[in-house]
C-alpha positions, 0 to 999 in steps of 0.5 A: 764354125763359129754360128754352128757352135753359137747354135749349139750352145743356144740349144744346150742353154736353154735346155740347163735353164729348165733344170737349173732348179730341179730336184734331187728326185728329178736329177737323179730319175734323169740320170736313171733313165739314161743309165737304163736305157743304154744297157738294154739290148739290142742297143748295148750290142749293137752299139759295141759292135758300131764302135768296132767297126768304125773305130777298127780298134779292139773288140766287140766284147769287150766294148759291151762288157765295158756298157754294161759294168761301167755305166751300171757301175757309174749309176751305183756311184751316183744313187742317193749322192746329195747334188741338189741345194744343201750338200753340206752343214756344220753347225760348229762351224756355222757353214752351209755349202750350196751346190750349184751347176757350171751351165755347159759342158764341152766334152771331148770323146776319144775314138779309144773309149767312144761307146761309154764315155758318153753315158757316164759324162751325162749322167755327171753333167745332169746330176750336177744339173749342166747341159753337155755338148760332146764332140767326137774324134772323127773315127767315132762320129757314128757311134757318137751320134747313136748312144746320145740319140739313145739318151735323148730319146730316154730324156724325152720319154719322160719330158725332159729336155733332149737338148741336155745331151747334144752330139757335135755332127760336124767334125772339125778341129776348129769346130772342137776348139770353138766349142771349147771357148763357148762352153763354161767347163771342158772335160777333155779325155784324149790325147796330149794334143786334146788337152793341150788345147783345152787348157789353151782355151781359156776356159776351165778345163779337166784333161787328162795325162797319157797312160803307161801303168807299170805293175811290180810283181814279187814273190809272194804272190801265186803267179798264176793268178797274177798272170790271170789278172794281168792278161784280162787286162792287157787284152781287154779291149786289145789294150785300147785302155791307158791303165793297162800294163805296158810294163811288168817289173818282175822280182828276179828270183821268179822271172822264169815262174812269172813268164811260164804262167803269162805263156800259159794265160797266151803270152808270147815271149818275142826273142831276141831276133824278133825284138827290132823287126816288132819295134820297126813295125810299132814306131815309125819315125819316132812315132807309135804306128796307129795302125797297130793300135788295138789290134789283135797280137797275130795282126801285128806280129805278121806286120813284124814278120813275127811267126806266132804260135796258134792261141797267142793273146799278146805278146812280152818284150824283155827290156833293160833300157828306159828313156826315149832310146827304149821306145818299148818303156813307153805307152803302146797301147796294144797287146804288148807288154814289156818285161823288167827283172829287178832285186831290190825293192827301192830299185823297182820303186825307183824304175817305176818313176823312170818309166812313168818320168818318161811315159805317163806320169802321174796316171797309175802303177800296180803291185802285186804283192801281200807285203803291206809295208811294199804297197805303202813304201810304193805308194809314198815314193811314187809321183802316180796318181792311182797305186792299184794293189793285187788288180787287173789295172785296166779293170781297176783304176776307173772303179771296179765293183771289187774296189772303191775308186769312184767309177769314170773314164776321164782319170786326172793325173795330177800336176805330174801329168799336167793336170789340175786334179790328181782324182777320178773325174765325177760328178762332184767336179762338175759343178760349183760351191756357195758357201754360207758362213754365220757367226759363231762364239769366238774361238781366237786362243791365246798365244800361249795356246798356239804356240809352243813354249820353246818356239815362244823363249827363241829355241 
């Protein structure tokens, strides 16, 4: 275990050594060369339907949609962006800041997002100039191995060193865990256990928080392009995604249009009858039952027993409840969502935080709405990390072409999700800073410039 890792690590440092110094035109061709050649087909469709298969969870098009906008999307982020030497002066304050590589990166790859994870942490990892070691969840070792022999092949062609990219063959917890204490920063996108583990590491590391986005829907929105918007989203790759609706909170004056619109876009409304039969198939002993996960609606409501009408995309469960007694309020990551009425505003605020309390605190809600004073009172009541207004969530929260969040699949949660960065992981967290500091005319003020004249007399 631990000479196989050593062995890896010996790889991928001296491999960083050799671009330790490079320049931005050389780290960024590194990073377009990578970018380019996993968007060309065959490779992008076979890989998509590689994951698939080895995975068993959700689709292939989706899987290809998500190679070929994520890792366009996550080369126009990076394009141009200044990583190299020099990154920041200010002459009135007399500072230089000097961007520096971390060394190795040791990257945690889930079976949920195991086609483009990779691409877009190598190409963070090389444009901050480190090596990344990327170890796979066992349902994904295949698919690992074949879009990182892909950017290898791309890195050599060039004559760069293929070792900057390094795919973990053997999978192994303790081979995981190992990696984590020889590696110099951790880039854990998994589940709770993945990250807790990270942080036990005693190595820096960037986790990730579980997912359960919830979005507000009121009045003012047309329902059938909210229904639109959430259905792409809550079926894309079969719910595989942390930012997908897991619940909708649903202003109660139009409950009716709201269902009547999502029934149109292939929703099913689970009756009351037919609610404990699916919530006994999708927990088992107080746990969610993996295989429901990232499964077509029509596979899971047979488990349940559930007759569905012919077309149906995903399913609707009424809840009232939140909290562990409501399994239905947390993350199912599937092609269910759960439905909330609500009357005042305060209230679905208010609801918001109970669920994400209970379920992924800190990750993402949504709203759909055009009030603008609703969007800001959300936004500064909740303890969420990501307010995505008028979106599909899934499509949104890791950078859209449509918005301006910093394009990634490794989404910090804050401290509210146990995390230590509340952003979008990119490229700008994976290396370090020197700061320059020279002198410049004293700018010490007086007292009577600093302070106020009422805190001076005592009042």
């Amino acid at each position: 275990m631990i000479e196989y890792i050593t062995g890896l690590m010996s790889r991928a440092r001296a491999a960083q050594k050799e671009i330790e110094y490079f320049s931005q035109e050389k780290v960024d061709h590194m990073c377009e060369l990578i970018a380019w050649a996993t968007i060309q087909e065959p490779f992008a469709r076979n890989l998509a339907e590689l994951a698939e298969e080895e995975t068993r969870m959700g689709d292939v098009e989706s899987k290809h949609a998500k190679l070929m906008n994520k890792i366009r999307a996550g080369w126009f982020d990076l394009k141009g962006k200044k990583s190299t030497g020099i990154i920041e002066e200010d002459t009135a304050l007399g500072l230089i800041k000097i961007a520096k590589p971390v060394g190795v990166i040791g990257a945690m790859i889930p079976c949920t997002n195991c086609e483009a994870t990779q691409v877009l942490k190598a190409m963070n990892a090389l444009k901050s100039r480190n090596a990344i070691i990327m170890a796979p969840h066992p349902r994904g070792i295949k698919t690992n191995e074949k879009v990182i022999n892909e950017m290898r092949k791309a890195l050599e062609s060039q004559g760069y060193p293929a070792d900057l990219i390094i795919a973990m063959d053997e999978v192994t917890m303790d081979n995981s865990q190992e990696l984590m204490k020889q590696c110099d920063l951790i880039l854990a996108t998994g589940g709770a256990g993945l990250v807790t583990a990270a942080y036990s590491s005693g190595t820096p590391a960037y986790g990730v928080g579980a997912g359960n986005a919830v979005t507000i829907v009121d009045e003012t929105q047309d329902m059938a392009e909210v229904a639109d918007k959430i259905r792409r989203s809550k079926t894309f790759d079969l719910g595989t995604s942390c930012s997908t609706e897991n619940a909708c909170l649903v202003k109660k004056e139009i409950y009716s249009d709201f269902i009547t619109a999502m029934q149109a876009e292939g929703g099913y409304l689970v009756t009351a009858e037919e609610k404990p039969k699916l919530q006994a198939t999708m927990w088992v002993d107080g746990n969610l039952n993996a295989k429901i996960v990232a499964q077509p609606a029509a596979k899971i409501a047979g488990m349940a027993g559930i007759d569905l009408p012919e077309g149906t995309k995903f399913m609707m469960v009424e809840e009232t409840g939140i909290g562990a007694d409501f399994p239905f309020s947390g993350e199912k990551l599937s092609v269910v969502a759960t439905i909330y009425q609500w009357e005042d505003f305060d209230k679905a605020i208010e609801m918001v935080n109970d669920i994400t309390n209970y379920s992924g605190a800190g990750h993402s809600c949504g709203i759909h709405t055009s009030n603008r004073d609703r969007v800001l009172r959300l936004s500064e009541k909740v303890k969420i990390s990501r307010v995505i207004v008028n979106q599909p969530q899934c499509l949104a929260n890791s950078g859209s072409w449509i918005n301006g969040m910093p394009t990634t699949l490794t989404l910090g949660c804050g401290t509210w999700g146990g995390n230590i960065s509340s952003e979008n992981i990119t490229w700008k967290h994976l290396m370090n800073t020197t700061w320059v500091t020279s002198p410049i005319p004293n700018r010490q003020p007086t007292d009577e410039d600093l302070f106020s004249s009422a805190v001076r007399s005592g009042q």
